[in-house]
C-alpha positions in Angstrom: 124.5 119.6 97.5 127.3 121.7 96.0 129.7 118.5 95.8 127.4 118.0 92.5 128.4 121.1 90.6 132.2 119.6 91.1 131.5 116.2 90.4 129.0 116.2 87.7 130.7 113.9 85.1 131.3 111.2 88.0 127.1 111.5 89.0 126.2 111.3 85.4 128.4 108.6 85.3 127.0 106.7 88.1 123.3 107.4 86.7 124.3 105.9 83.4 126.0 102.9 85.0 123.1 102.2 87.1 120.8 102.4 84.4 122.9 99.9 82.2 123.0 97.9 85.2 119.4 97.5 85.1 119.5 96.8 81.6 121.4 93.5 82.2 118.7 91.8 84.4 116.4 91.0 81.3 115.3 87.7 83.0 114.2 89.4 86.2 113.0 92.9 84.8 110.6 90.2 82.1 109.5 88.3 86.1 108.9 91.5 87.3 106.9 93.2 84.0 104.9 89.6 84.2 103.9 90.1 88.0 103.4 94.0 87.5 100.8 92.9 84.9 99.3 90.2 86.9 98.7 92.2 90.1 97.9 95.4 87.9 94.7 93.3 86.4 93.8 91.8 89.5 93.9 95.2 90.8 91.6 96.8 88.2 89.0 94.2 88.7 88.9 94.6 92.6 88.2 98.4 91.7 85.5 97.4 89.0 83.9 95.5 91.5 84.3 97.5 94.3 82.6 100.5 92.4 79.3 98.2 91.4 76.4 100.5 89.5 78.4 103.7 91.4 79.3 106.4 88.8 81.6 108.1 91.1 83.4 107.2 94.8 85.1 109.9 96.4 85.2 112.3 93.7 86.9 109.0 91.2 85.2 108.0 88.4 85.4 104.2 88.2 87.7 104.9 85.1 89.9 107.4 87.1 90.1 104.7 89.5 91.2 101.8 87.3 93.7 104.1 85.9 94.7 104.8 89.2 95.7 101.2 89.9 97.7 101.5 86.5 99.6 104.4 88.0 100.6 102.7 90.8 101.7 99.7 89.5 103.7 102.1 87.0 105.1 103.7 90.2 106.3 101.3 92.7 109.3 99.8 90.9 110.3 103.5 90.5 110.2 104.8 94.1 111.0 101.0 95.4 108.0 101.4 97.6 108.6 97.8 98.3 112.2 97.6 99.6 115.7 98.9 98.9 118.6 97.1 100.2 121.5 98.0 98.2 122.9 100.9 101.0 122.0 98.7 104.1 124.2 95.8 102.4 127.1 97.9 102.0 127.0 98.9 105.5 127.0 95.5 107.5 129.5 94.2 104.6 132.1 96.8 105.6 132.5 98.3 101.8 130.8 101.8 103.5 134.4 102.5 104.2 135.6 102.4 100.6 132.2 104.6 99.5 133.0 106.9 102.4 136.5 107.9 101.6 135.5 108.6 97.7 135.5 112.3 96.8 132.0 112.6 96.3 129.2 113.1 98.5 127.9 109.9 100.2 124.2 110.6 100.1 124.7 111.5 95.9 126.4 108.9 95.3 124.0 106.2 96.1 121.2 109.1 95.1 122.5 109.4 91.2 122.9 105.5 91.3 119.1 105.3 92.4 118.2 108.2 90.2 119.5 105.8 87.2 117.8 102.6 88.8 114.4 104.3 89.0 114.4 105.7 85.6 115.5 102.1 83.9 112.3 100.6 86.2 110.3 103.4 85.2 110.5 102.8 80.8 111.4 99.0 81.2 108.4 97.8 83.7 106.8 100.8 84.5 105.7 102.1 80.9 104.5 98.8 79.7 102.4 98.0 82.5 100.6 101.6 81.2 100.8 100.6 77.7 98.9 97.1 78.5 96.0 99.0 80.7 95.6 101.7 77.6 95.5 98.6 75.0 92.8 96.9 77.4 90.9 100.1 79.2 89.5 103.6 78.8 92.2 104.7 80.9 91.7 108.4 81.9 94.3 110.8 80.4 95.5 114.4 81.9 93.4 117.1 81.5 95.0 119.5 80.2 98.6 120.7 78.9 99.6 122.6 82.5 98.9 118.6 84.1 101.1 117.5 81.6 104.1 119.4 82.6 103.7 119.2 85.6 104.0 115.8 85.7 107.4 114.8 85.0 108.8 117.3 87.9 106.5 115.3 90.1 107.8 111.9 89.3 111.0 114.0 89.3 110.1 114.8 92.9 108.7 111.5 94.2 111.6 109.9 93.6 114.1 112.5 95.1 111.9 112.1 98.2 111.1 108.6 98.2 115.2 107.5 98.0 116.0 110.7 100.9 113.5 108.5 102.8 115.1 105.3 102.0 118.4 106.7 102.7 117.6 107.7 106.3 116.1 104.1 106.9 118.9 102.6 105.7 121.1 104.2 107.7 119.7 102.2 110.7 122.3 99.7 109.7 125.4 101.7 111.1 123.4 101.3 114.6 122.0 97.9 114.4 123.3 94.6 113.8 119.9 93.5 112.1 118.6 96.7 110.2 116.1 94.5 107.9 113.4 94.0 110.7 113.4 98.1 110.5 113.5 98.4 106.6 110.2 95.8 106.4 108.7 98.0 109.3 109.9 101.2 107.1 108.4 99.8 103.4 105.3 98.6 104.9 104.4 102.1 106.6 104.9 103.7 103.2 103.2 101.4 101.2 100.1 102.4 103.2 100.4 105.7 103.8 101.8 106.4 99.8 98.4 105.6 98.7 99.6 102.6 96.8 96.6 100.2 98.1 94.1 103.0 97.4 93.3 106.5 96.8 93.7 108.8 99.7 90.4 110.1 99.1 89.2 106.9 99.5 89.9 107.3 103.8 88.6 108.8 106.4 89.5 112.9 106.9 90.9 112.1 110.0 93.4 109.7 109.0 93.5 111.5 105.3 94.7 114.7 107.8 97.5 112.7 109.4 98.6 111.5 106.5 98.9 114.4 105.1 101.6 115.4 107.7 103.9 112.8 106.5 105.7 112.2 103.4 104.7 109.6 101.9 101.5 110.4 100.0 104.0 112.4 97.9 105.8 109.2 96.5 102.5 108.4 94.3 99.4 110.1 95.7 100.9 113.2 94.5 101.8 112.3 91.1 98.7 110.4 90.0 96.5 113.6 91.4 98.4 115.6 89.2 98.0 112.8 86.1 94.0 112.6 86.8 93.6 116.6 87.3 91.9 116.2 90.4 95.0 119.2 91.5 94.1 122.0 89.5 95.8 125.8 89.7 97.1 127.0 92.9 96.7 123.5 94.7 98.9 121.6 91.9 101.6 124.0 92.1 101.1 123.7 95.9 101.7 119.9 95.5 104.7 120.5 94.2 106.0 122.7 96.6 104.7 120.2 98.8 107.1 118.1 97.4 110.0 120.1 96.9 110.0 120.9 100.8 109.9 117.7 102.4 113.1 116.7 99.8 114.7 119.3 101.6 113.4 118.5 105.2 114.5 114.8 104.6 117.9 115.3 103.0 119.0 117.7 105.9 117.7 115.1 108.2 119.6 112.4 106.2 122.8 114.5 106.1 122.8 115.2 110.5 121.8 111.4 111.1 124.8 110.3 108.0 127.1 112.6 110.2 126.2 110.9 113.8 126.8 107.8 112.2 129.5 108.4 110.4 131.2 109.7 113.8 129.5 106.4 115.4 131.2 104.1 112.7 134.6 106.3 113.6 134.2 105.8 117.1 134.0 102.2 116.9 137.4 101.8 114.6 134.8 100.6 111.9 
C-alpha cells in the first residue's frame, strides 16, 4: 500500500478515468437504472406480502424492510455483487503483462479503476433507484447523526472489501484456462451470503453464525444495519472494524496468491 503515497496523481487518475468511462455507457447505465427499478418494486412487494398483518419480523419493521430492498438494489451495482470480469479478461488476453510491468502496484491499479466504477454506479443507478422508493414509500431514514457518518466509511468499506474479494477470484484465471465457471461459483456464494436476497436476521442463528465468519455480509448487510440503526454504539463502531479487518485479511491474501501467480505466469514464459 505505500506504492499509493508515490503514485497518487496516476490513482486519481485512474479513478477519474474510470468514472468518465462509466459516464459514456448512457444506453446501458438507462437498461440497467430501468431493471434496477423493476426488480427493486417487485422486490418491495414480495416483502409487503411476505410481512401480511405482522408489525415486525426479526426485529424489521415492514417499512425497514422495504427500505431494505431499496438498499440493496442501491448496493449491488456498487460492490458488483453480481459479476466482475474486467481483471479475469486481461489475464487470459495476455495484456496482464503490460499492466504487470507498469510502475504502480497491480492490485491498485485495477482497485482505484473499480474505486471510480463503483462510485459512477453508486450516483448514476444506485441513487435513483433510492430516489424512486422515497417518491413512492415511507422509506425508513437513519436514526440519528452518529448513523449518518458512519455511513459513508461503510460504503467506503464494502467496497474496498468487496473488489479485495473479487480480486482474489479473479486471479483464478492465471491457474485456469476457464476461470468463469469459478467467478459464477464465486458471485453466487456472495450474493447469498451478502444479505442481498434478505436480511440476515431473517435466517437461522446457526447459519446467521457462520456467516458471520465470512466476509460477505460486510458488502451490504453491514451498511444497511448501519442506515436502519439497528447497530447502535459500541456494536456500529464494531462493524466497522469488522470491516476494516477483513480489507486487510483479504488484501494480504490477495498480495501472497498475486505473488504465486505472478511467479506461476513467469515460470511458464507467460
Amino acid at each position: 500500500m505505500g506504492r499509493w503515497a508515490l503514485n497518487d496523481g496516476m490513482y486519481l487518475a485512474l479513478i477519474r478515468l474510470a468514472f468518465q468511462r462509466q459516464l459514456a455507457y448512457r444506453t446501458a447505465n438507462l437498461a440497467g437504472f430501468a431493471t434496477n427499478a423493476f426488480f427493486g418494486a417487485m422486490r418491495a412487494y414480495v416483502i409487503i406480502a411476505l410481512f401480511g398483518t405482522h408489525s415486525a419480523v426479526a426485529g424489521y419493521t415492514v417499512q425497514a424492510a422495504v427500505t431494505y430492498t431499496g438498499l440493496t438494489q442501491l448496493l449491488l451495482s456498487y460492490v458488483a455483487i453480481f459479476g466482475w470480469w474486467d481483471m479475469m479478461r486481461t489475464i487470459r488476453s495476455g495484456e496482464v503483462a503490460s499492466d504487470l510491468s507498469r510502475p504502480i502496484d497491480y492490485f491498485w491499479y485495477w482497485g482505484a479503476q473499480d474505486c471510480g466504477r463503483g462510485v459512477a454506479q453508486l450516483f448514476l443507478r444506485g441513487a435513483p433507484i433510492m430516489m424512486l422508493y422515497v417518491l413512492f414509500y415511507p422509506v425508513v431514514w437513519p436514526p440519528t447523526l452518529w448513523h449518518w457518518l458512519a455511513l459513508p466509511f461503510s460504503l467506503a468499506l464494502a467496497l474496498l472489501v468487496s473488489f479485495a474479494w473479487r480480486f482474489i477470484v479473479s486471479l483464478a484465471a492465471f491457474w485456469v484456462q476457464d476461470a468463469v465457471g469459478i467467478g459464477r461459483f464465486a458471485w453466487t456464494v456472495a450474493i447469498f451470503m451478502s444479505g442481498f436476497i434478505m436480511p440476515l436476521a431473517f435466517l437461522p442463528p446457526w447459519l446467521i453464525t457462520l456467516m458471520r465468519l465470512t466476509p460477505f455480509p460486510t458488502f451490504m448487510n453491514t451498511p444497511f444495519e448501519i442506515y436502519l440503526g439497528i447497530l447502535n454504539g459500541p456494536a456500529l463502531l464494531g462493524a466497522l472494524v469488522e470491516q476494516g479487518l477483513w480489507f486487510v485479511l483479504l488484501y494480504s491474501l490477495a498480495q501472497v496468491l498475486l505473488k504465486l501467480s505472478v511467479q506461476k505466469l513467469i515460470v511458464q514464459g507467460g
